[in-house]
C-alpha atoms as a printed R data frame, in Angstrom:
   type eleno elety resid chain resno       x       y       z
1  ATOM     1    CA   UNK     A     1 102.672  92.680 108.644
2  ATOM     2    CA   UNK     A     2 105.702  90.694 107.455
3  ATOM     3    CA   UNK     A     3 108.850  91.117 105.556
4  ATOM     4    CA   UNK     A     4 108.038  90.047 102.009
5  ATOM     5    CA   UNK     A     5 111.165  91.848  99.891
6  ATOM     6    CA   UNK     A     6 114.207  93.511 100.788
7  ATOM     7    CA   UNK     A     7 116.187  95.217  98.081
8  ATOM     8    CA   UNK     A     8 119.910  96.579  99.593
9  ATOM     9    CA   UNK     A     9 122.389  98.557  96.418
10 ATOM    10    CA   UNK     A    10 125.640  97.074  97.740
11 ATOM    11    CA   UNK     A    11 129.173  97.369  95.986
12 ATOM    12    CA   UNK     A    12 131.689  94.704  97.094
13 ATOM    13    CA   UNK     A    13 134.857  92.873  95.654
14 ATOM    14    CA   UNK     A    14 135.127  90.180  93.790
15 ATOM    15    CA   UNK     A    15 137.851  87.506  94.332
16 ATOM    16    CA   UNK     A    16 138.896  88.688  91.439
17 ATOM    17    CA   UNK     A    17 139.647  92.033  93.279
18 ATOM    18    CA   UNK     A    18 137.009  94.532  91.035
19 ATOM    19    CA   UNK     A    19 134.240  95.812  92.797
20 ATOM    20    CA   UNK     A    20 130.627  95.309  91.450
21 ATOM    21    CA   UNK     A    21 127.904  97.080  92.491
22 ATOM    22    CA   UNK     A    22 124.690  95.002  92.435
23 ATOM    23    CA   UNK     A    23 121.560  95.190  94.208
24 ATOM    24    CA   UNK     A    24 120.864  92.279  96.145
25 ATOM    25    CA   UNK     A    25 117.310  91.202  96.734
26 ATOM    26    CA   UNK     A    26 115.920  88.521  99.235
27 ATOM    27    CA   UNK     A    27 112.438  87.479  98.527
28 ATOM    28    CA   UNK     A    28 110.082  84.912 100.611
29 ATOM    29    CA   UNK     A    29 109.504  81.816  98.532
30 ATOM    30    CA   UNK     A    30 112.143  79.567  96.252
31 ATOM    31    CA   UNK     A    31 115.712  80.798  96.376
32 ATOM    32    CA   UNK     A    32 118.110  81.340  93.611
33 ATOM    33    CA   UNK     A    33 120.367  78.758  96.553
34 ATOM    34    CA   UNK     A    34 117.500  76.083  96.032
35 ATOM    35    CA   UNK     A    35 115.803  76.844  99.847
36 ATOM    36    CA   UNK     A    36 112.307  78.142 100.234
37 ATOM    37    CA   UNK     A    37 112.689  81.323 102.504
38 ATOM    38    CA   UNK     A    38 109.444  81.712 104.976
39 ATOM    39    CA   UNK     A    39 110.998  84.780 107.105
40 ATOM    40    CA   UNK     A    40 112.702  88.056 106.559
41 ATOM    41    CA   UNK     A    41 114.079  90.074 109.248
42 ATOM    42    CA   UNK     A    42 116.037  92.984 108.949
43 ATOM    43    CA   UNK     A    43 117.864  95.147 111.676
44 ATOM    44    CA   UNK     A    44 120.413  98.001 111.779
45 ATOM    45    CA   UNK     A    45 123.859  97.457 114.466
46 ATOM    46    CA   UNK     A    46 127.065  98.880 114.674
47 ATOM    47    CA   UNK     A    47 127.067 100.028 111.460
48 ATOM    48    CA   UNK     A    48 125.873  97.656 109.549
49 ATOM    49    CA   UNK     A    49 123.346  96.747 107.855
50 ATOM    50    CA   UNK     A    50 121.685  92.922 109.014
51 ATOM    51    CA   UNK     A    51 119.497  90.723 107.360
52 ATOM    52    CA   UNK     A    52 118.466  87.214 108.501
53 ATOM    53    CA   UNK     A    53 116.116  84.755 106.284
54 ATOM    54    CA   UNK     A    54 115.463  81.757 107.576
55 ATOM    55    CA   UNK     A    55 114.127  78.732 105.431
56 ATOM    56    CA   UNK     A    56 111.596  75.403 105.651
57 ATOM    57    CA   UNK     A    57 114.163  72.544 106.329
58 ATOM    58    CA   UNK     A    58 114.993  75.016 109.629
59 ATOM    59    CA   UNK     A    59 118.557  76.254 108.533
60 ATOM    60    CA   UNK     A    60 119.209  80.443 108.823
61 ATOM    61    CA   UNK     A    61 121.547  82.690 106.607
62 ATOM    62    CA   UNK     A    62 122.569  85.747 107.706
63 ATOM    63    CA   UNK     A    63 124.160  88.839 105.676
64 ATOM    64    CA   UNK     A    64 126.160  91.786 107.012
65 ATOM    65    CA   UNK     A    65 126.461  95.031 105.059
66 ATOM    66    CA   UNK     A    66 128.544  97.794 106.759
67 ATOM    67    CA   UNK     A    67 126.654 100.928 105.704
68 ATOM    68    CA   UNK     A    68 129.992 101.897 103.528
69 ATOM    69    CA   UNK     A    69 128.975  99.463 101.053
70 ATOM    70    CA   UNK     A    70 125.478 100.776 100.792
71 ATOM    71    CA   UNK     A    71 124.958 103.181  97.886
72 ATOM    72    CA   UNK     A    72 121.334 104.261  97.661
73 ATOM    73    CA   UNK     A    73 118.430 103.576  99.418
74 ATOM    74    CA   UNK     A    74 117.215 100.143 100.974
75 ATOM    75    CA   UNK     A    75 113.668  99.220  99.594
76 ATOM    76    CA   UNK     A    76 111.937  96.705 102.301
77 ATOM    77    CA   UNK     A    77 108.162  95.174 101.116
78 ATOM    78    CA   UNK     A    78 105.427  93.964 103.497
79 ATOM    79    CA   UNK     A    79 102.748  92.133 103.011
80 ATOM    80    CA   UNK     A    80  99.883  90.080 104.592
């Protein structure tokens, strides 16, 4: 079974220098960035939290969450 949601609570600052805490949630299908995301992977290293998604015209984003920004628990989906 796949990846089909991943839902991490993060804090981090904002360039105005406040923190917000968020969730952030990466989903297979349209993007709020205007891609179509068709894979989800997600992996813990040195701390940190990592997340790849990779989309249709063959470009890849990853994000990096050191487990001090975490606050809560990470919800992951899968589906068929």
């Amino acid at each position: 079974m796949r990846i089909t949601r991943i839902r991490v609570p993060a804090s981090w600052l904002t360039e105005g220098g406040s923190t917000r805490h968020l969730p952030a949630e990466f989903t297979l299908g349209l993007g709020p960035c205007g891609l179509t995301v068709t894979t989800l992977q997600l992996w813990w290293s040195d701390g940190c939290l990592c997340i790849k998604q990779s989309h249709t015209d063959g470009t890849v984003k990853r994000f990096i969450y050191p487990l001090t920004q975490l606050h809560g628990r990470v919800e992951v989906e899968y589906g068929g």
